[in-house]
N, C-alpha and C positions, 0 to 999 in steps of 0.2 A: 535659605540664604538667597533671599529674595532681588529688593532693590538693595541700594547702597542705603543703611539706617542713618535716618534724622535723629535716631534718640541718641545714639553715642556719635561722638564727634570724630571729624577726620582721622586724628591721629590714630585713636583703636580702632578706625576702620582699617587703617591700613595693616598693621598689627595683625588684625584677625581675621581679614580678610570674609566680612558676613553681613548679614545684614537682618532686618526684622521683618515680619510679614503685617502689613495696618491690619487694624483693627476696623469692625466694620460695624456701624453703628445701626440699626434694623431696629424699626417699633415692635410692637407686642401686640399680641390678637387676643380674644378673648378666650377664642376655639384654643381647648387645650388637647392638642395632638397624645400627651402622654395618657390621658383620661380612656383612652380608645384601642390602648392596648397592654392589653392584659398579661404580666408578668407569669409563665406558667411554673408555678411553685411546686410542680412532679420531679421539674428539669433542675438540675446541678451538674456540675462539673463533674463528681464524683460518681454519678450516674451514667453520665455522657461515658465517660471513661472505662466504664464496666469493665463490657470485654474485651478490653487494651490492654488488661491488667498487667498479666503474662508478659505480654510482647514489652510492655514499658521495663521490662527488670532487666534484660539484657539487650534493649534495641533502641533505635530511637526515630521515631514516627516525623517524617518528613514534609512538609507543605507548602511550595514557594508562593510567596503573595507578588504576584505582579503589575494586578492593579490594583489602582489606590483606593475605591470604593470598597471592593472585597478585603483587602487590608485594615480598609477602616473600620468596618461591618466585625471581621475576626475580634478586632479589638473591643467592639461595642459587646458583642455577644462573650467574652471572659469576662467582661467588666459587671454583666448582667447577672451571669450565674457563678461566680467568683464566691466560693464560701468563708472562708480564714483572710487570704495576703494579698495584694496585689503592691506588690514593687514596680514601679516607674523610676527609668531612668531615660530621659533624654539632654542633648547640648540644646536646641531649641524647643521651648514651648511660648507657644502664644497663646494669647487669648483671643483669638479671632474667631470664626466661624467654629471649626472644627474643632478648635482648644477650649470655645465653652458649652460645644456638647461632649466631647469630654469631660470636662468636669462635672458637666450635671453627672453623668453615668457615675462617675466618682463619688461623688458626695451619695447618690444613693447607694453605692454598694458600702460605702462605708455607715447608711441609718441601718443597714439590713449587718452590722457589726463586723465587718471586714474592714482588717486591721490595714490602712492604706498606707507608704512610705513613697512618698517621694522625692528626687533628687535628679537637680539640675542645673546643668556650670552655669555659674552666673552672668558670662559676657551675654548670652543670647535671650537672657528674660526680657519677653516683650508683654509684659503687664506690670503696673505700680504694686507697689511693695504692701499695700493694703489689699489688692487684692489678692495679692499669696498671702499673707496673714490672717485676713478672712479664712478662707480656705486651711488654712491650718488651725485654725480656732476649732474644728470640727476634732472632738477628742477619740477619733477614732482615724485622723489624718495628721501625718506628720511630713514637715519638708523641710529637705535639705539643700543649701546651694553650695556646686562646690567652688573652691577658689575664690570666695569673693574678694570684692575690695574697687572692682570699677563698673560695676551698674546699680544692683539694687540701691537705695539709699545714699547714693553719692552721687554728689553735683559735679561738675564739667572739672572745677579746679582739683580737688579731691582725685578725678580719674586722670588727670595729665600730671599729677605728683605720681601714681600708682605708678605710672609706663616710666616716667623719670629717674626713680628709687630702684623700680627690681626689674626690669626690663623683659627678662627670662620668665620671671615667676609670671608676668600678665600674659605672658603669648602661653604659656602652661593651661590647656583647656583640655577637658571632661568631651569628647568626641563621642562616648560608648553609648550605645540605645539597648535599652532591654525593657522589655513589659512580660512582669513575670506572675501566673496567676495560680494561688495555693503551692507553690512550689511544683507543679507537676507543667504546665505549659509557657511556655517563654514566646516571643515574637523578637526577632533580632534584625538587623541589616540597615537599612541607609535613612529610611523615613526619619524626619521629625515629626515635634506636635506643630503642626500649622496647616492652611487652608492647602497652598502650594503639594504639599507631599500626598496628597488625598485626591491628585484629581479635581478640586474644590474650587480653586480661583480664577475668577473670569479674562484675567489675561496673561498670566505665565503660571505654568506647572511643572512639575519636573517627572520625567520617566525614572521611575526609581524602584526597588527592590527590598522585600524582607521574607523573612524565611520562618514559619512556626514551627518550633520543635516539640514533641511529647515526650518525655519516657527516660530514656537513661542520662541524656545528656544535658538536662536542665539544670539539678543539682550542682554543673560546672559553673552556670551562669550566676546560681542563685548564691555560692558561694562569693565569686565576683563580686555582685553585687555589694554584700555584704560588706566585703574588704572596702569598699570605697564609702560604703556608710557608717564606715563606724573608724573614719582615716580622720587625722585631726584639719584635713583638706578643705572636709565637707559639713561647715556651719550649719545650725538652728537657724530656720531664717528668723526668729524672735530675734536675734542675738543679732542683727542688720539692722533694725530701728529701734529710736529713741521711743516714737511713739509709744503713750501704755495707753489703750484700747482694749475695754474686756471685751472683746469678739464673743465670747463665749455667752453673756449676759443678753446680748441685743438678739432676741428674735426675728426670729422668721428671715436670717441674714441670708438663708440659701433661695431667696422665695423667687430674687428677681432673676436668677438664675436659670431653675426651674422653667420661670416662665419662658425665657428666649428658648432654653433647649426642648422645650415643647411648643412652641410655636411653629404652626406647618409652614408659614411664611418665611424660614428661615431653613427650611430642605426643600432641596429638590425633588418634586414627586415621585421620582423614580428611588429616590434615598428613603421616603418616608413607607413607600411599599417593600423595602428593604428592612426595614426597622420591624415591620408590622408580622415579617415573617422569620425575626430575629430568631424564635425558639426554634427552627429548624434548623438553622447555617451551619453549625457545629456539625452535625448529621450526615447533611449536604456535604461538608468539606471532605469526611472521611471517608462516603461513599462514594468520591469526585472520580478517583481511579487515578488520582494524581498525590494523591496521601502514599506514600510508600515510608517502610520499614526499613530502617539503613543498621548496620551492623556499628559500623564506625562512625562516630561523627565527633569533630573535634573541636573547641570552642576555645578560642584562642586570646587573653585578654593583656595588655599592657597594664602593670602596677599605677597605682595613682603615684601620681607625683612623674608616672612615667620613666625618669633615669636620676642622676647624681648631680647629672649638671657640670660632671668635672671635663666636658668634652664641649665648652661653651654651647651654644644652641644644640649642639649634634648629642650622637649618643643611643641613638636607636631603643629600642624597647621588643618583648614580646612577640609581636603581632609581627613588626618589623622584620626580624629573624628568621617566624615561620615562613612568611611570604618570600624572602628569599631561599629557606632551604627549599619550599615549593619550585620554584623558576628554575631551581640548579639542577631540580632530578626530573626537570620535563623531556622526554621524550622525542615527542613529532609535534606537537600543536602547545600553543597556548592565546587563547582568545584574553582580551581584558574589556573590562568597561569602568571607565573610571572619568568622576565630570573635571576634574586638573588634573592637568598630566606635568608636570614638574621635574624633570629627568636630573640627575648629577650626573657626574664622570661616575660614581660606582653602578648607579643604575644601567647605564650606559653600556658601561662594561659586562654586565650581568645579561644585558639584552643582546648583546653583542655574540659572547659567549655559545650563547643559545643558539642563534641562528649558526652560528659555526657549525655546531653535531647537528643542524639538519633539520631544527625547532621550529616551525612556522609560524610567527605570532605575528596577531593582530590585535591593534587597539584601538575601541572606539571611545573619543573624548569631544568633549562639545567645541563646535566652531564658533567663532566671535561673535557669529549671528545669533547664535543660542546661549551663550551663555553668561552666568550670573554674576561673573569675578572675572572683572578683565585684569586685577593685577595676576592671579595665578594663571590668565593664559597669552598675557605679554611675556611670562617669563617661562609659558612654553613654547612661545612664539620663539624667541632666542634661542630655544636649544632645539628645534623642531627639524632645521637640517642635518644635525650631529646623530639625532635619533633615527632618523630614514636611513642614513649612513652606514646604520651599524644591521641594516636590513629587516629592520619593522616594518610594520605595514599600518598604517595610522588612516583612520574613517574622521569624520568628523559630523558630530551629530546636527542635523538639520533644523532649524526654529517651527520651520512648515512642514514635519516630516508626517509621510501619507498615513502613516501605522498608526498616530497619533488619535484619529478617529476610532478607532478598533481596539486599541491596547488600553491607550492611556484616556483616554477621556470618556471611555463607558458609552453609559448613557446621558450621563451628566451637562453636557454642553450643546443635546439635540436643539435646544430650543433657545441656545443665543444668536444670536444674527452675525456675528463674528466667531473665528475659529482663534482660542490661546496661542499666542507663543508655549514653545515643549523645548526644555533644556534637558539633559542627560544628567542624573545623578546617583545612581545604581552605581553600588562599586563589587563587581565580581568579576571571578575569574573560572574559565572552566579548562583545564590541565589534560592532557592526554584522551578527553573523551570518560573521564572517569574521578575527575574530583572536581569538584566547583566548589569554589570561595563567595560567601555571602555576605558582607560585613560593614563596616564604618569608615574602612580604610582607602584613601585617595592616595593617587601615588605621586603625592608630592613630599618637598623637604617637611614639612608641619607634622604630616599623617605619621613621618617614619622617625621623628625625634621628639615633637615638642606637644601633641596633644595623645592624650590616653583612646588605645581604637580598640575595638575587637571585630575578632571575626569568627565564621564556624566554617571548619572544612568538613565536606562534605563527600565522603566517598562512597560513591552509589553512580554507575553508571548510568542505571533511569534517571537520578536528579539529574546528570550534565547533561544528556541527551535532550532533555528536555526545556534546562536553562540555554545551551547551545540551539538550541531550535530559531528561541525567541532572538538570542545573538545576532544569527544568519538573516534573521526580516533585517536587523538593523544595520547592517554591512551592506545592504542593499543599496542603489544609486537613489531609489525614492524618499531614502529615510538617513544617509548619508552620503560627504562628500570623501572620493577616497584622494588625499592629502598624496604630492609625488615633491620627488625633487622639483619639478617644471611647473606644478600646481596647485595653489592652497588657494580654499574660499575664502582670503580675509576682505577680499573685495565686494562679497555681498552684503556688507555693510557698509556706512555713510560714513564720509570722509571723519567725521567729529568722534566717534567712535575707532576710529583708527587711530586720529589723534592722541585720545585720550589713553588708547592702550599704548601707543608707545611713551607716552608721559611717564609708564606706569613703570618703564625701563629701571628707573633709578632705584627702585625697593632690591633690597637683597633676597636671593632666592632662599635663604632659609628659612624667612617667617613666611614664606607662601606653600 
């Protein structure tokens, strides 16, 4: 959720509060980078896995991905040695850098006969409708959009009848992420597909968060999954245009593909040495000393369609429920990270609560300066003093934040002459020192009525220790601003920007 999108018009932007990541237009080399490494055909998932076997029947093997190269990389390397499924689901995919080497990795594992599905709400397709028909012409890849009805295939009038007619049904979005491979490994938490979530864009990224699971607790997800694939929610994208194009018939339609996602000119040398030692990562991850075995781990998912509707926009869901019976049996501490913070009087009261028996919470959410939706944080601007009130303690994540070098940007942006803007988008929580929440979930009105989230709890005190590690750099003064009754940074930013967020006053806080 980048800039504010040109491809859908004000009104759904306002609605959905998102936006799309451009696309980026790069020549072609002749040097073909994928020629030069050698897929090693000993290695399979099912090999990798050997001696996990055991532990996967009653446990669940734990991996926080915190930055977005190694996140990216996890996902290149299941996509590589992927034998049988790989299910994708995300709210945003693009085609831009990152979303079309992805697909190249796709389309190969699906010539190598892995059955691909994928599915993805339809407000956030930032690619023409041909080029996901394409890509589903591969008869070993199938996609699904859910909710359509105002992007793929529909022009401007068509989408302002859509918001007109069912009002509820268009703010209803598919929020959940999951990349699930052979049924045995999942990838879940905040990432989308785009440049932005990967570390990858040369002038805004986002610090963000996702967690790989192995072993017991997959099966929750893969289930998931499934309910929402086979929900009458989630369309054939054939069954979205008129056009009849035998995709099927025209060869070599994956070639120009191929070419960009093998062109060295279009990775970062440090990405391409990354790639080259693909067959090891898997390996690497588990011998990291940061892979632990968790007993419990819970995966938490909202039903498609999410609720009844009989509670006009409201109505809660799943995810919603868990996350408050969470906050009610906290302890002494709760950390959050979350990039809109959108309070009601029940949240309020719930945070409220807490600090009464002695709760200590903090929460880090992005400052004006940082971040990517100033209507959801005009309208946490309005409730930001009610919040302090009830004795939270509110950070505010930094655009120039110092960690930024070191965590989120890798190696990747040594050799730009300018440093990206970094907005916060990781949505966890870590509970008493001993559960951390990894998930989809923003804690605004949207997250907790009107779009479908999940999350996985996580009870393992090495996981929190260790997600709380990275917490504490960011509560830091170098890496945020701490938020008082007497002080907020909305003043580091330019007057037009201020303007424009208080403009943003008039939206009601439900669809944010």
């Amino acid at each position: 959720m980048k800039f504010l999108s040109i491809k859908i018009n004000y009104l759904l932007l306002v609605l959905i509060i998102a936006s799309c990541s451009p696309k980026k237009q790069q020549g072609f080399s002749d040097t073909d980078f994928c020629s030069k490494i050698h897929r090693n055909d000993s290695i399979s998932l099912t090999s990798e896995l050997l001696g996990l076997t055991d532990s996967m029947k009653t446990k669940t093997g734990v991996y926080v991905l915190e930055d977005g190269a190694g996140s990216m990389v996890a996902r290149a390397w299941l996509s590589e040695y992927a034998e049988k499924t790989m299910d994708i689901q995300y709210f945003i995919f693009s085609l831009d850098n990152v979303g079309l080497i992805a697909c190249d990795y796709i389309v190969r594992a699906a010539d190598r006969g892995v059955k691909v599905r994928i599915l993805v709400d339809d407000i956030m397709v930032d690619a023409d409708i041909e080029d996901i028909l394409t890509l589903d012409s591969h008869e070993n890849i199938s996609i699904k959009i859910y909710n359509p009805g105002v992007n793929l295939g529909k022009n401007i009038f068509s989408k302002i009848k859509a918001v007109a007619s069912d009002f509820r049904s268009v703010n209803q979005r598919m929020h959940n992420k999951a990349f699930i491979v052979d049924g045995k490994v999942v990838i879940t938490g905040g990432r989308n597909m785009a440049d932005e979530y990967f570390d990858y864009d040369h002038e805004y990224n986002f610090r963000d968060r996702d967690v790989l699971l192995i072993g017991k607790s997959v099966n929750d997800v893969s289930t998931t999954f499934n309910k929402f694939w086979t929900n009458s929610l989630s369309t054939p994208v054939r069954q979205l245009s008129d056009k009849v194009i035998e995709y099927e018939k025209v060869k070599h339609r994956f070639k120009r593909l191929h070419e960009y996602a093998c062109n060295p000119e279009n990775f970062w040398p440090q990405i391409r040495t990354r790639i080259e030692q693909l067959p090891l990562a898997f390996q690497q991850l588990v011998d990291s000393g940061e892979f632990i075995w968790v007993e419990k781990v819970d995966f938490v998912s909202d039903e498609p369609g999410k609720n009844d509707g009989t509670q006009g926009l409201g109505g809660g869901g799943a995810s919603t429920d868990a996350l408050i019976s969470l906050l009610r049996a906290a302890k002494y501490s709760i950390d959050i990270q979350t990039p809109y913070l959108v309070t009601t009087e029940l949240s309020q009261h719930i945070f409220k609560q807490a600090v009464d028996r002695g709760v200590r919470i903090r929460i880090l959410t992005n400052s004006l300066a940082a971040t990517d939706n100033v209507e959801a944080f005009s309208a946490y601007q309005s409730s930001r003093k009610k919040l302090l009130q009830t004795g939270v303690e509110i950070y505010e994540f930094r655009p120039d934040a110092a960690e930024r070098a070191q965590i989120m940007t890798d190696e990747l942006h040594e050799t730009l002459d300018h440093m990206p803007i970094f907005g916060l988008h990781a949505k966890s929580m870590v509970i008493d020192d001993e559960i951390t929440v990894i998930g989809t979930f923003n804690l605004d009105p949207r997250s907790a009525n009107l779009n479908t989230e999940c999350i996985a709890i996580i009870h393992s005190e090495k996981i929190a220790k260790g997600v709380a590690e990275g917490m504490e750099i960011e509560f830091q003064p170098e890496n945020s601003w701490q938020t008082t009754l007497d002080f907020n940074p909305d003043s580091k930013v330019s007057k037009i920007k201020r303007v424009k967020t208080w403009t943003r006053k008039v939206l009601p806080k439900d669809i944010l």
